[in-house]
N, C-alpha and C positions, 0 to 999 in steps of 0.2 A: 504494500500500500504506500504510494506517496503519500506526502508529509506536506500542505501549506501554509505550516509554520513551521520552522527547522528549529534546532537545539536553540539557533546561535540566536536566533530572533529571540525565541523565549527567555534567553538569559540578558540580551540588551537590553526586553521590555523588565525585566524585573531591578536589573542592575540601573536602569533609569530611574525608576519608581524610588527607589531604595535612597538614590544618591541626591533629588534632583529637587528637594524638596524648600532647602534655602534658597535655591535661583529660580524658582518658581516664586515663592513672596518675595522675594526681593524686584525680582520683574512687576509683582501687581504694585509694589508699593512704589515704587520709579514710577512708573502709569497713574498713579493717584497723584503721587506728587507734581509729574507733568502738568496734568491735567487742571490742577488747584494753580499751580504757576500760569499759566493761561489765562485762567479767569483771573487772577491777580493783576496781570500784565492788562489785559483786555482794562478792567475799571481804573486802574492807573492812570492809563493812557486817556481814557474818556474823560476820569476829571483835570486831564492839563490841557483838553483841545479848549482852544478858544472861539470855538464855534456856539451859535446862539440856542438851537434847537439841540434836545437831546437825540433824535433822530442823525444829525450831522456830527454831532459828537463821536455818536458808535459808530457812524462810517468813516470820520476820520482815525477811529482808535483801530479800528481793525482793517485799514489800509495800512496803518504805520511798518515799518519792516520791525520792533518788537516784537507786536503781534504775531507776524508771520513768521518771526524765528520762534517761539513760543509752541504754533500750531506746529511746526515741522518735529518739534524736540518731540510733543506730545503724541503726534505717528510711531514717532520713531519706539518708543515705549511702549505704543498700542501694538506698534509689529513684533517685538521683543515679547511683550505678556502673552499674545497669539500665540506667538510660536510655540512657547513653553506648554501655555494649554493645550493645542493641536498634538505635543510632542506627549503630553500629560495622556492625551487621550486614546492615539497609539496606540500607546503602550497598553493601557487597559482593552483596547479591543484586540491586542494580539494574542493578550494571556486568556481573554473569553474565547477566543478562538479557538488556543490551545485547548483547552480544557473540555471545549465540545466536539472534537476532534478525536478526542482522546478516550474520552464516553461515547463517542458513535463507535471506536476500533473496540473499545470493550462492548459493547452493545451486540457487534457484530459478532465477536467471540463468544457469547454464548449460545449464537444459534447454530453454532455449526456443530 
């Protein structure tokens, strides 16, 4: 019977899981803070535009290059928390995998 998950998979997924769990909070907690600097940055910049209407305010605060280095940092942590998750979640659907893989060969072992 082939195998579509191998030894090696199942021990990366677990050796991941095992190891990966400070760079996973630490990924969500860089994304919070991204996220919160932004908004920081964002109302900063609104209260020194010297524009009349708060409407022009906020399009001047979020045209500022600030802001826009702010949104970029905050991708950049939202692609970094992704990955970890995506990587997070892998790994758990290869060890489900394994496992029902593993009870269909035993499954199939008793009927023979």
């Amino acid at each position: 019977m082939s195998r579509l998950i191998t030894d090696d998979m199942l021990e990366a997924a677990i050796q991941y899981l095992a190891t990966s769990s400070e760079t996973i909070a630490a990924s969500r907690a860089n994304r919070l803070r991204a996220e919160h600097k932004r908004k920081r940055v964002r109302a900063s910049l609104i209260l020194q535009a010297n524009e009349r209407s708060a409407t022009l305010r906020e399009a001047w605060a979020e045209a500022h290059e600030l802001y826009a280095e702010a949104c970029d940092n905050e991708a950049k942590a939202v692609e970094h928390d992704e990955f970890h998750r995506n990587e997070r979640n892998k790994a758990d659907v290869i060890i489900e995998a394994w496992r029902t893989e593993n009870a269909n060969h035993r499954a199939g072992q008793n009927f023979r």
